[in-house]
Residue, then its C-alpha position, 0 to 999 in steps of 0.5 A: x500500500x503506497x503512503x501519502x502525506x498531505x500537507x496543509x498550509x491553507x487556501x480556498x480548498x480549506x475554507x468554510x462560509x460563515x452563514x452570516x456575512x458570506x465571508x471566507x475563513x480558514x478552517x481545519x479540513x475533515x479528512x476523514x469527512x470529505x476524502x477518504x470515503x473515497x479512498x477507502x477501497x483504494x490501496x493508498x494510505x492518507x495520513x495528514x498534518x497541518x500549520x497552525x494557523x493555516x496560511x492565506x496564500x496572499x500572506x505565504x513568504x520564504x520563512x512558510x516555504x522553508x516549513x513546508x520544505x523541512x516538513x517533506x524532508x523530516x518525513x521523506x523515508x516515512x511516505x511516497x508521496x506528498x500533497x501541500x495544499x495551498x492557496x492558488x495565488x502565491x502557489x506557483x511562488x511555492x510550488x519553484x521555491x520548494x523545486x529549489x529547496x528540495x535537491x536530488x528530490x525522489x519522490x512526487x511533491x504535488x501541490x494543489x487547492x481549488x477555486x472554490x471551497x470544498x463544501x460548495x456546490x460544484x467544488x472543484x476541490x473534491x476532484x483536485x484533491x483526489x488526483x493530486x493524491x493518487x499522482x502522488x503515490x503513482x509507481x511504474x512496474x518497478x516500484x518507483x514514483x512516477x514524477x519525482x518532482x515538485x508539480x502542481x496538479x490543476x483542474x485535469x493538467x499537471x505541470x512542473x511547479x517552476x514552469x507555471x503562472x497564474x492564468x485566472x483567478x475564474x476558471x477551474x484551469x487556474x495555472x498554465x504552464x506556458x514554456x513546457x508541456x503538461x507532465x500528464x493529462x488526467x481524464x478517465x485515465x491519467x495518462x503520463x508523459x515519461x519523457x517530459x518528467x525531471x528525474x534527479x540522479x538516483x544515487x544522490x540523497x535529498x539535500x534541503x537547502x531551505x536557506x533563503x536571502x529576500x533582498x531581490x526586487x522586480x524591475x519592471x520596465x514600461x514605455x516612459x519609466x524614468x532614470x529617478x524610478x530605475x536609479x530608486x530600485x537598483x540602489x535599494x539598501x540592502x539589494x542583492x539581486x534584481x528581475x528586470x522585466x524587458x519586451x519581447x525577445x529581452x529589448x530595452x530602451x536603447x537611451x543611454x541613462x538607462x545602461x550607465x544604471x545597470x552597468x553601475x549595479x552590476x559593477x556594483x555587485x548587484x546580480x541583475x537577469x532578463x526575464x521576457x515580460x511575454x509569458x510564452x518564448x524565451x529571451x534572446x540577448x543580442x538578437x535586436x540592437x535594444x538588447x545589446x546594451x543589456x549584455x554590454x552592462x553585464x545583465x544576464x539572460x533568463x532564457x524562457x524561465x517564469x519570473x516566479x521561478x527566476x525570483x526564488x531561484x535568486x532568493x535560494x541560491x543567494x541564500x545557500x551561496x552568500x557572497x559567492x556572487x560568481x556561483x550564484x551567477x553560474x547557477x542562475x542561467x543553469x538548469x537546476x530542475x527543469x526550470x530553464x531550457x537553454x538552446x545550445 
């Protein structure tokens, strides 16, 4: 019998109505009440364990993502798999930071909620829950995961955690993953896609590197900024790395200003990287004269990487590496987990 883990952190899938005002308010989810009836004749043990108090996504931050991060470590010998219940606004923030967190990972860590609460007509939680449970406890003949990375399973897709975004805040399909496939497709059957899925060398433990350094901010460009707004953000106290969001293909404004700013940073020590405000294709330096200032003043590319994934990246590596800034440097445009395609 494969073991499963569930982790709850908080979100709509945990949320009840208070009769009186209408409002949402956390609230503990009855495993036994609302799952397991179903997962009684299957051949999955749930076991479940929860925050206190649970966490509205909008106010999850790096401290919450260690926690959930040590929580899969502490127990990783004791279960297969793992489900984090979490909130669907800062899920994709999570479901990357925990991708970098948990090295040479093994073993399925899907995250998943719901648009609606579990007790309302037409929940999609329910459904959400159930799948995300049995994906985590998925093997293949011999005996091992069948997605040994951190996913996010939404509505009937399953995707890598650091390849998603948010897409609506509506629509049961919430997340997209815009640069890379679906790892499966969850119909009648779940139909997996092997070739697609991220497998960490076998021989390597799990090593947590929950570690992270928040002195990063976003940048991002838009037609009119001006020098006061990109000196204001590259000179904040304390800055350490920085996500500049560009157009297109990873252009900028060619105006001089502009590359006197980030050349100082960078020459300042400040790690500075390209991200596409586009959310499909990739950053492409050199390609048009506007990128080319980037590159002189010492930017680097994103490649096709999300920004939610690029900003805990940073935040990971800048906590595990500290000062070494030409190792952060490296890692930031080199593949981790499957967070990044680079064309050779």
């Amino acid at each position: 019998m494969s073991k499963v883990l569930i982790i709850i952190t908080g979100g709509t899938i945990c949320m009840v109505q208070n009769k009186e005002t209408g409002a949402l308010h956390p609230a503990v989810l009855r495993l036994a009440e609302d799952v397991i009836p179903e997962l009684s004749s299957s051949e999955i043990a749930v076991d479940s364990m929860s925050f206190d108090p649970l966490i509205d996504s909008s106010d999850v931050n790096p401290d919450n993502w260690a926690r959930m991060a040590q929580s899969v470590y502490d127990h990783y010998n004791d279960y297969d798999g793992f489900v984090i219940l979490h909130g669907t606004d800062t899920m994709s923030y999570s479901g990357s930071a925990l991708s970098f967190m948990l090295r040479n990972l093994g073993k399925p860590v899907v995250f998943t909620g719901s648009q609606l609460p579990m007790g309302v007509m037409r929940s999609d939680a329910k459904e959400n829950l159930l799948t995300a449970i049995e994906i985590a406890a998925a093997k293949d003949d011999d005996g091992e995961a069948i997605v040994p990375e951190v996913t996010i399973y939404f509505e009937d897709r399953l995707f890598r955690a650091n390849r998603t975004t948010k897409r609506n805040a509506e629509h049961f399909s919430a997340f997209n993953s815009y640069n890379y496939p679906a790892l499966a497709k969850a119909g009648v059957h779940i139909t997996y896609q092997p070739h697609l899925i991220h497998y960490s060398d076998p021989d390597k433990p799990l090593r947590l590197c929950a570690k992270t350094d928040s002195h990063v901010a976003i940048l991002k460009l838009f037609p009119g900024i001006t020098r006061a707004v990109v000196h204001s953000v590259l000179t904040a106290r304390g800055l350490r790395g920085v996500v500049i969001e560009t157009y297109g293909a990873g252009n900028a404004p060619s105006v001089s200003w502009l590359y006197d700013e980030l050349k100082s940073a960078v020459q300042k020590g400040l790690i500075i990287v390209n991200k596409t405000q586009c959310n499909t294709g990739s950053v492409e330096m050199g390609l048009y004269e506007t990128s080319i200032n980037l590159l002189k003043a010492g930017v680097l590319s994103g490649y096709d990487i999300t920004t939610e994934a690029l900003l805990t990246k940073m935040m990971c590596l800048l906590g595990e590496y500290g000062d070494d800034i030409e190792r952060v440097k490296q890692l930031l445009q080199t593949p981790l987990c499957g967070e990044l395609t680079i064309d050779n």
